[in-house]
C-alpha angles and dihedrals in degrees: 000000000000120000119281094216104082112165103214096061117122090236142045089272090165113142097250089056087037096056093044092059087047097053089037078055097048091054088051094055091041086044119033119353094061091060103026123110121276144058104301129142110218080227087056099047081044094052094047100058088038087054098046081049089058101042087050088053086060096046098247111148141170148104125338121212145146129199112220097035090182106184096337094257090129095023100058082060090051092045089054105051079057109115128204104308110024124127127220123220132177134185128197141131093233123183095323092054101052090052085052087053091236084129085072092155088057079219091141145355106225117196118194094206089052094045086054105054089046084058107048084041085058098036101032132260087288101067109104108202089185084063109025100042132074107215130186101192097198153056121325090223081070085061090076086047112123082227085048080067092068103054131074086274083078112020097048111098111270119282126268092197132005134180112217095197096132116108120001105205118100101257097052096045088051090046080050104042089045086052102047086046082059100049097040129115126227106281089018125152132222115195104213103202122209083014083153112027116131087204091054112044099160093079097052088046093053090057089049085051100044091054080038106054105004111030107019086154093044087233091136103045138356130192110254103166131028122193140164096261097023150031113205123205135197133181116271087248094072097020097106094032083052093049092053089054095052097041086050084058094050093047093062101268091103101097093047099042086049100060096046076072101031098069096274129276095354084064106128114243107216107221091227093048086114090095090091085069093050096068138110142179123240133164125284087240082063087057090052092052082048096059087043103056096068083073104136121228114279120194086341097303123101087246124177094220091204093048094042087210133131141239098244091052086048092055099050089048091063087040080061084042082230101147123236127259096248099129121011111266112254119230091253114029126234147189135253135204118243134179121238084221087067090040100058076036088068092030085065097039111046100086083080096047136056098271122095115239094235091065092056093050081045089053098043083048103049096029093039094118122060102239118156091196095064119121128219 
């Protein structure tokens, strides 16, 4: 891998500081954000702080930020991986906001006296969020605002890693997702929450729309990790550096890797990190059949609205092993990273959705090993 030191990051992203926020990241996810409040997964909170290690190997840097904070639970691990010089930024409509009825999804119910003292828990009693913490207390929609240009949303330097977990209707995941796309570095990565929830198909659709009508060529974003809570996306300039990584992790290397960048041999070892090793690598097409499949029933038929197509033509298409139409098909195809834990998730799902159970044990079989060099 390349040298984490690069001196033309925004931040000190030397390898000491950078292996100080990886081991302060590591305690948050061992001491608070494992039990705090909210709808996070212990693999998810794993694969962050192993991501942020290896963007920090690679000397990207930046600002750090999530809309729809909820109670902090996901944000104090974001907040750790930051190194000397990164900024923090939330968005969320709080408690103002929901009397307002801006939390029109009703997907979460963010207090800001609660995401405080989660932070300050996480980060220690000196951690001011009022100075150290650029907040936009109100609706996403505002970040697309001529006046929002003007605030720390936009004139802070572009963002490292950011969550996308605010509204979770279509309109406003699309608005989000547009906007993070906007505001990310190169080799940035944006965290997509509920990509996958059934009970929550706005967010999957989003994605859909945002390959459809914004990134047909994926030239903005590509999905570079699929999990059951989350999809993760980076910009086509650090994808295949990013899937090596990950694939380095998956192949055994992780712990050590890892504590290159934990502080050494104190570094805490989570019991669960063996999800490094539960990972494979599938097509994007794969990814696109993913986003399709929380369709909910329509006149008694599992429909893509969009698509106006049925379950039985979908069938015989994966019978043809001719792929859905669920992103656009970029001009060279590429892999994803995808836990096993999501893939036994759709193998024991699919009898309630359009794909065949055989194509997911096919899948499982041929793609059962992470390897970033494998064509498709």
């Amino acid at each position: 891998m390349s040298s984490p030191c690069s001196a033309s990051a925004p931040c000190d992203s030397s390898c000491h500081t950078a292996a100080r926020a990886a081991s302060r990241a590591w305690r948050v996810v061992l001491r608070v954000a494992l039990n705090a409040s909210g709808w996070v997964t212990p693999s998810d909170l794993i694969w962050t702080v192993s991501l942020a290690a290896i963007q920090h190997r690679h000397g990207v840097c930046g600002s750090v930020g999530e809309i729809g904070v909820h109670h902090g639970a996901f944000f104090s691990v974001l907040a750790a991986t930051a190194v000397g010089g990164e900024r923090l930024f939330a968005c969320d409509v709080f408690e103002e906001g929901q009397r307002a009825g801006f939390n029109v999804d009703h997907s979460g119910r963010g207090s800001r006296s609660r995401f405080f003292g989660t932070l300050r828990l996480a980060l220690g009693a000196g951690f001011d969020p009022e100075r150290e913490l650029a907040l936009a207390p109100y609706t996403s929609l505002r970040l697309h605002d001529e006046e929002a240009r003007q605030t720390d949303a936009w004139t802070m330097p572009r963002f490292r890693m950011l969550s996308v977990d605010g509204g979770h209707i279509e309109v406003v995941a699309f608005s989000d997702l547009r906007w993070a796309a906007g505001r990310l570095a190169p080799g940035g990565l944006v965290a997509v929450d509920d990509a996958f929830s059934p009970a929550w198909p706005g967010v999957s659709r989003a994605l859909r729309d945002f390959f459809h009508l914004f990134d047909r060529k994926h030239e903005r974003l590509r999905p570079l990790l699929a999990t059951t809570k989350k999809i993760y996306l980076t910009t086509p300039s650090h994808h295949s550096k990013y899937l090596h990584a990950i694939c380095e992790l998956s192949h055994g290397s992780g712990h050590r890797l890892l504590q290159e960048y934990g502080g050494g041999d104190d570094l805490p070892h989570p019991k669960n990190s063996s999800v490094w090793h539960k990972v494979s690598t599938v097509p994007i097409d794969f990814i696109g059949h993913m986003l399709m499949l929380t369709e909910p029933p329509v006149n008694g038929s599992r429909l893509d609205p969009v698509l106006n197509t049925n379950a039985r033509g979908l069938a015989k298409r994966w019978e043809r092993e001719q792929p859905m139409v669920g992103v656009p098909k970029p001009h060279e195809s590429y892999s994803v990273a995808v836990s096993k834990e999501m893939m036994r998730f759709l193998a024991g799902t699919v009898s309630v959705n359009a794909m065949p159970p055989g194509v997911m044990q096919k899948t499982m079989k041929v793609y059962g090993r992470c390897n970033p060099s494998r064509r498709h």
